[in-house]
N, CA, C and O atoms as a GROMACS GRO file, in nm:
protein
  172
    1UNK      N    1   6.882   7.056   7.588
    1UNK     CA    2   6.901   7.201   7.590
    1UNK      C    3   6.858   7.260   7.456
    1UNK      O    4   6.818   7.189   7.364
    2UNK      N    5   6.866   7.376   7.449
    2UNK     CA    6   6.739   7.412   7.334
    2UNK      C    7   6.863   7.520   7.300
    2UNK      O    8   6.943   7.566   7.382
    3UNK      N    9   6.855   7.554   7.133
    3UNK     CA   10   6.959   7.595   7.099
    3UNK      C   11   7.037   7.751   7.112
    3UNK      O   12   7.147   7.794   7.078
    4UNK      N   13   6.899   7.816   7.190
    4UNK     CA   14   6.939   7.926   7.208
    4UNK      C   15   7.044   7.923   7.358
    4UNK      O   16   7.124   8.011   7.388
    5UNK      N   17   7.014   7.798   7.435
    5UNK     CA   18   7.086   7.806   7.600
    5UNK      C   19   7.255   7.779   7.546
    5UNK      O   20   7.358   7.836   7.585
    6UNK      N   21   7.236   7.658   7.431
    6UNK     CA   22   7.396   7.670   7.399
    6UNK      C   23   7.473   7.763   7.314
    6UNK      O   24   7.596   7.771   7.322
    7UNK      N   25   7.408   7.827   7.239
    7UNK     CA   26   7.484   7.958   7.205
    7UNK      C   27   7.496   8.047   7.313
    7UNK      O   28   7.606   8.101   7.325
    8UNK      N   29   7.390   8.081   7.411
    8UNK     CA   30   7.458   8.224   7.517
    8UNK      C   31   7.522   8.158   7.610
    8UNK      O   32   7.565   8.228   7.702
    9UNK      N   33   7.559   7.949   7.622
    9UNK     CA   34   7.671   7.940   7.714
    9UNK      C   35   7.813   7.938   7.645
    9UNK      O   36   7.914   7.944   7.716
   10UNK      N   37   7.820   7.930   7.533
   10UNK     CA   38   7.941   7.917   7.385
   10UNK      C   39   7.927   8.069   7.445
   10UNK      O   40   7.984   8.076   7.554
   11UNK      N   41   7.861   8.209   7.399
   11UNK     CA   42   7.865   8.325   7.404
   11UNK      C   43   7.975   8.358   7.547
   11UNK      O   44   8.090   8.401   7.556
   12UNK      N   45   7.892   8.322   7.624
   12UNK     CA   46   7.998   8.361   7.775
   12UNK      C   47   8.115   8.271   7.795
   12UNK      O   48   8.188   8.324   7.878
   13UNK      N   49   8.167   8.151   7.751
   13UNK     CA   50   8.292   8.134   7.766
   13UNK      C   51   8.350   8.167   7.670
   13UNK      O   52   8.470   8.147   7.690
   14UNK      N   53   8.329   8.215   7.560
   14UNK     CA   54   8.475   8.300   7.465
   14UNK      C   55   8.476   8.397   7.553
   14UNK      O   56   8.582   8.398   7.614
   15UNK      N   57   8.376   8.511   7.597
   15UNK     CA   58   8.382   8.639   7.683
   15UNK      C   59   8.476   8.614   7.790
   15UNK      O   60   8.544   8.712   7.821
   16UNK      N   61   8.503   8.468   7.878
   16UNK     CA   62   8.558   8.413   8.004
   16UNK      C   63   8.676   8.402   7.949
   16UNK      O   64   8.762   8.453   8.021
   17UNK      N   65   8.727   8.349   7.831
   17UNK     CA   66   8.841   8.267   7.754
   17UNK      C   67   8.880   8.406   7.714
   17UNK      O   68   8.991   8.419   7.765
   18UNK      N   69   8.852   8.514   7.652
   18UNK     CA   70   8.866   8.646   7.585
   18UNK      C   71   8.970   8.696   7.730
   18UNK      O   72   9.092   8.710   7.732
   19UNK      N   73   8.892   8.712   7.818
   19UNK     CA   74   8.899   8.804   7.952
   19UNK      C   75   9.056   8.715   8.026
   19UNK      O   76   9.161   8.780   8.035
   20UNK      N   77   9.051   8.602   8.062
   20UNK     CA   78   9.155   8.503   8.100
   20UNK      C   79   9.291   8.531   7.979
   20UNK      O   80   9.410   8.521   8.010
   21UNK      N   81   9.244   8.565   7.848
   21UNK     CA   82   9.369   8.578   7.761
   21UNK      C   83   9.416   8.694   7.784
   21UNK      O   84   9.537   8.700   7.808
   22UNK      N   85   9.346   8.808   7.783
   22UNK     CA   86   9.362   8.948   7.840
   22UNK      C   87   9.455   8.933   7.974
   22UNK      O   88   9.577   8.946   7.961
   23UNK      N   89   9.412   8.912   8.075
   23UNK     CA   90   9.470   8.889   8.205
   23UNK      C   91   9.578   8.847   8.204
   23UNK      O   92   9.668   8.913   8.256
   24UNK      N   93   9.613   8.676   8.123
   24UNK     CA   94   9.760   8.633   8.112
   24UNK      C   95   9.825   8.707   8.029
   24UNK      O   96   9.915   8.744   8.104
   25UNK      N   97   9.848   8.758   7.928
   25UNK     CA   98   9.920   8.898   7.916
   25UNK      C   99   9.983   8.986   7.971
   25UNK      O  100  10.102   9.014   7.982
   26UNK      N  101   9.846   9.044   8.021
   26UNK     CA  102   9.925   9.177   8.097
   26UNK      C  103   9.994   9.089   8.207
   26UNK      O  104  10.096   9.144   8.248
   27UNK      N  105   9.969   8.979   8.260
   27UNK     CA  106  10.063   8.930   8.396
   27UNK      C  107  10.175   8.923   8.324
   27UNK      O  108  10.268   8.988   8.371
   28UNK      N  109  10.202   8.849   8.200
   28UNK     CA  110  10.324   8.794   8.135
   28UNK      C  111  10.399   8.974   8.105
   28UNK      O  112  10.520   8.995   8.103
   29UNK      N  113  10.366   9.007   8.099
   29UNK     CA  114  10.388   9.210   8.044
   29UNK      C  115  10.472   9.235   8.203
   29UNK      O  116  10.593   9.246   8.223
   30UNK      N  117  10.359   9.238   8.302
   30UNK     CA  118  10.399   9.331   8.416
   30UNK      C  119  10.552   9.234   8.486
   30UNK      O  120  10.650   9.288   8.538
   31UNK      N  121  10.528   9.066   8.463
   31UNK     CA  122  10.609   9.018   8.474
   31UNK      C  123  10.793   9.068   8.456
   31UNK      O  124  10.888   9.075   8.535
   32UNK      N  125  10.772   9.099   8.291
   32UNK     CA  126  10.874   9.111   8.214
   32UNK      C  127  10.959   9.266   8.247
   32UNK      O  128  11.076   9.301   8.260
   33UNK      N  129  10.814   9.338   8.252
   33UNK     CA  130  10.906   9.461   8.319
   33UNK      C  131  10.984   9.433   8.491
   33UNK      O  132  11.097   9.466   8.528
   34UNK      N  133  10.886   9.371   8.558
   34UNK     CA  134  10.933   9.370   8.625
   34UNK      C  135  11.103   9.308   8.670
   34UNK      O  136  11.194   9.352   8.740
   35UNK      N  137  11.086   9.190   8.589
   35UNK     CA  138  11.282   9.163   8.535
   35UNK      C  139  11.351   9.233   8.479
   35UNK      O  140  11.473   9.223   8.478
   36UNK      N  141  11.268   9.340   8.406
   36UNK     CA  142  11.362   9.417   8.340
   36UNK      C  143  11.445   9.555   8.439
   36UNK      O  144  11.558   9.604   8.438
   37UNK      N  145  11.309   9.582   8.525
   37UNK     CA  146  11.363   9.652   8.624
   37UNK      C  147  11.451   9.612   8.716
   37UNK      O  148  11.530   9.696   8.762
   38UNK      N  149  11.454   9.498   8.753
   38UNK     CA  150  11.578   9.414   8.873
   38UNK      C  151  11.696   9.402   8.778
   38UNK      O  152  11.806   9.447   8.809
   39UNK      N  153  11.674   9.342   8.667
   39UNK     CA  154  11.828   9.333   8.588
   39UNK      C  155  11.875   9.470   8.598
   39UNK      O  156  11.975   9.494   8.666
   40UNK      N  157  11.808   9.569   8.535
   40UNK     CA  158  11.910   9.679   8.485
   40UNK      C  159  11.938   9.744   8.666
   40UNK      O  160  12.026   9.827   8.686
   41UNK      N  161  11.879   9.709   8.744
   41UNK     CA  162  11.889   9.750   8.944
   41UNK      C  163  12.016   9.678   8.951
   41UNK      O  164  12.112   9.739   8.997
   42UNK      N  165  12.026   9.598   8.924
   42UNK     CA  166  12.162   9.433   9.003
   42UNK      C  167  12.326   9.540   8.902
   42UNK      O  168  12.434   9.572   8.951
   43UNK      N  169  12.281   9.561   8.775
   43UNK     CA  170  12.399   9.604   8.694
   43UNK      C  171  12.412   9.750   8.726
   43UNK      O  172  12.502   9.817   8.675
   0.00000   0.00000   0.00000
């Protein structure tokens, strides 16, 4: 492979790895509200 193919495939998985870290976040986020909304519902 010639060195420009492995930098723009290095290039697109940080962009994939970037985007996947983004995503688990906000799930871990929408998650948390969402317990936060049933706890303070149950009390």
């Amino acid at each position: 492979m010639a060195k420009e193919e492995i930098k723009k495939l290095i290039e697109n998985s940080k962009k994939t790895i970037d985007q996947d870290k983004d995503n688990f976040a906000k799930s871990i986020k929408d998650d948390l509200s969402g317990f936060k909304k049933n706890t303070l519902t149950k009390i």
